[in-house]
C-alpha positions in Angstrom: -134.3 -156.7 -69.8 -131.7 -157.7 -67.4 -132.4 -157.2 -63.6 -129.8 -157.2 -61.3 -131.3 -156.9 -57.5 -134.5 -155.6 -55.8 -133.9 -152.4 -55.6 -136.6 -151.5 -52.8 -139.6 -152.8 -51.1 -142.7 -149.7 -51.2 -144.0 -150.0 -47.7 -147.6 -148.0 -47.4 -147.5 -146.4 -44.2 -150.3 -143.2 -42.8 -147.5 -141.8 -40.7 -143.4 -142.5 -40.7 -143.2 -141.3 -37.6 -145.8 -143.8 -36.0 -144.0 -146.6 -37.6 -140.6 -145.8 -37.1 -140.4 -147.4 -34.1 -140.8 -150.8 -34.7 -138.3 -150.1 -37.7 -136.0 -148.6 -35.6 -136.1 -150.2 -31.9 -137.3 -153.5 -32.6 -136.0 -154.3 -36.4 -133.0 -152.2 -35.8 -132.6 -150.5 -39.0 -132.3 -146.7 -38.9 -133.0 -144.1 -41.9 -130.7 -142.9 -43.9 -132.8 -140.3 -46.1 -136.0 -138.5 -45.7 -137.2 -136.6 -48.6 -140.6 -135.9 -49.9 -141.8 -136.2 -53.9 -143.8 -133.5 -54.5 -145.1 -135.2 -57.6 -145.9 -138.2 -56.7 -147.7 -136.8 -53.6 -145.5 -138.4 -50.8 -143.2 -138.6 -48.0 -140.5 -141.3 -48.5 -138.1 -142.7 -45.5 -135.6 -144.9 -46.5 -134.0 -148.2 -44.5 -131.2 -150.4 -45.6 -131.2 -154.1 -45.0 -128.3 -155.8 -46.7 -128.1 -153.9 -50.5 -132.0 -154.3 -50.0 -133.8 -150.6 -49.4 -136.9 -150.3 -47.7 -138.8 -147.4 -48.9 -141.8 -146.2 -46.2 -144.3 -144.1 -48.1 -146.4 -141.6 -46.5 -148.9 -140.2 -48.6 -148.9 -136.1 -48.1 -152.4 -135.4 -49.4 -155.6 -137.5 -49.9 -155.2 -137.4 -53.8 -152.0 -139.6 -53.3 -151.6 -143.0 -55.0 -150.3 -144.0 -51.7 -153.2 -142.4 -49.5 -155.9 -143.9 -52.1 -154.0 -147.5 -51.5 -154.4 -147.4 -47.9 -158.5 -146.2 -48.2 -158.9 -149.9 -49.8 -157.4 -151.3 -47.3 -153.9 -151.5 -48.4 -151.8 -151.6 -46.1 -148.0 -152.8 -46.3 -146.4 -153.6 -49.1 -147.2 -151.1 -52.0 -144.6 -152.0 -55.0 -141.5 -154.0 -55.7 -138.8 -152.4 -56.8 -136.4 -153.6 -59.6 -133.2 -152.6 -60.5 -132.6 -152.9 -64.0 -129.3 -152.5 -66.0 -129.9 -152.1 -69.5 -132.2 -148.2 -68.5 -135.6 -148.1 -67.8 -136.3 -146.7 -71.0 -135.0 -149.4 -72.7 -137.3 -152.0 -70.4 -140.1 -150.2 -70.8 -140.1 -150.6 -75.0 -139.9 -154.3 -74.0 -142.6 -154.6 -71.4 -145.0 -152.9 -73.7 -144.0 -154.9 -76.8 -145.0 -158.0 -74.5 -148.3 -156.7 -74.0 -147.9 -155.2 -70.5 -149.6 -152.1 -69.2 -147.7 -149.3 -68.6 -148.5 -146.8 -65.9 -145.6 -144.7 -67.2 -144.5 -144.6 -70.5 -141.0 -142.7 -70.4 -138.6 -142.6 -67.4 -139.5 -139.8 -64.6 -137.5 -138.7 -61.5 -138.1 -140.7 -58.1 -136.9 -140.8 -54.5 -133.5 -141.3 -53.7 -132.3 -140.3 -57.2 -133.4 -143.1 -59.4 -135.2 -143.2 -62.7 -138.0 -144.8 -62.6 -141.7 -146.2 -64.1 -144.4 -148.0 -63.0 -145.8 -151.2 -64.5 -150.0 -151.9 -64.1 -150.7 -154.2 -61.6 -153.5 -155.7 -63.8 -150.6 -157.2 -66.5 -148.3 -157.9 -63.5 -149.8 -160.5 -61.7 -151.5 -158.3 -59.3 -148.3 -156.7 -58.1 -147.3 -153.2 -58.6 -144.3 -153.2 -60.0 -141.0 -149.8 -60.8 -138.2 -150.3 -62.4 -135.2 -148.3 -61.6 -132.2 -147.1 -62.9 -129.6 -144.8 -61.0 
């Protein structure tokens, strides 16, 4: 599997709009796309720092992932996102040959167009980890 960058940064958040303005007036970052994943169950705001995205997540229901991450007291980071070159597809046969727990086991749609999947946080040292694809 070849990675090329961090893609994104999840960032667990109960409301966008409560957060924003640290983002915005104090970090000086501004969003550049809104849109909400039905599917997944959220509300995504995205920030650009360098060619590194921060992705805010607002859950949208209290069945979310996201929502059920901040009830346990998570609150911050949610997920590191990969970039990786050679498909997602393609990294997740390798993942799972090694023994790693997939949350996902093909490719779905995500935010900002990307293709991703989800790695289990038990097999990846804790951290919740997507690969993407454009």
């Amino acid at each position: 599997m070849k990675i090329s960058r961090i893609e994104h940064l999840g960032i667990a958040v109960q409301s966008i709009e409560e957060v924003l303005p640290y983002f915005r007036d104090v970090l000086g970052l501004e969003v550049y796309k809104t849109e909400t994943v039905e599917d997944q169950k959220v509300k995504t705001a995205f920030l650009k720092v360098g060619e590194v995205k921060l992705e805010l997540l607002e859950p949208t229901c209290p069945e979310s992932t996201v929502q059920k991450f901040l009830d346990n007291g998570g609150k911050g980071v949610h997920h590191v996102a990969f970039k990786v070159e050679d498909g997602v597809s393609e990294a997740l046969a390798l993942c799972d040959s090694k023994g790693i727990r997939l949350i996902d086991k093909a490719p779905r749609n995500g935010a900002d167009g990307l293709h991703i999947a989800f790695l289990h946080p038990k097999s990846t040292c804790g951290i919740l980890t997507e690969l993407c694809e454009e």
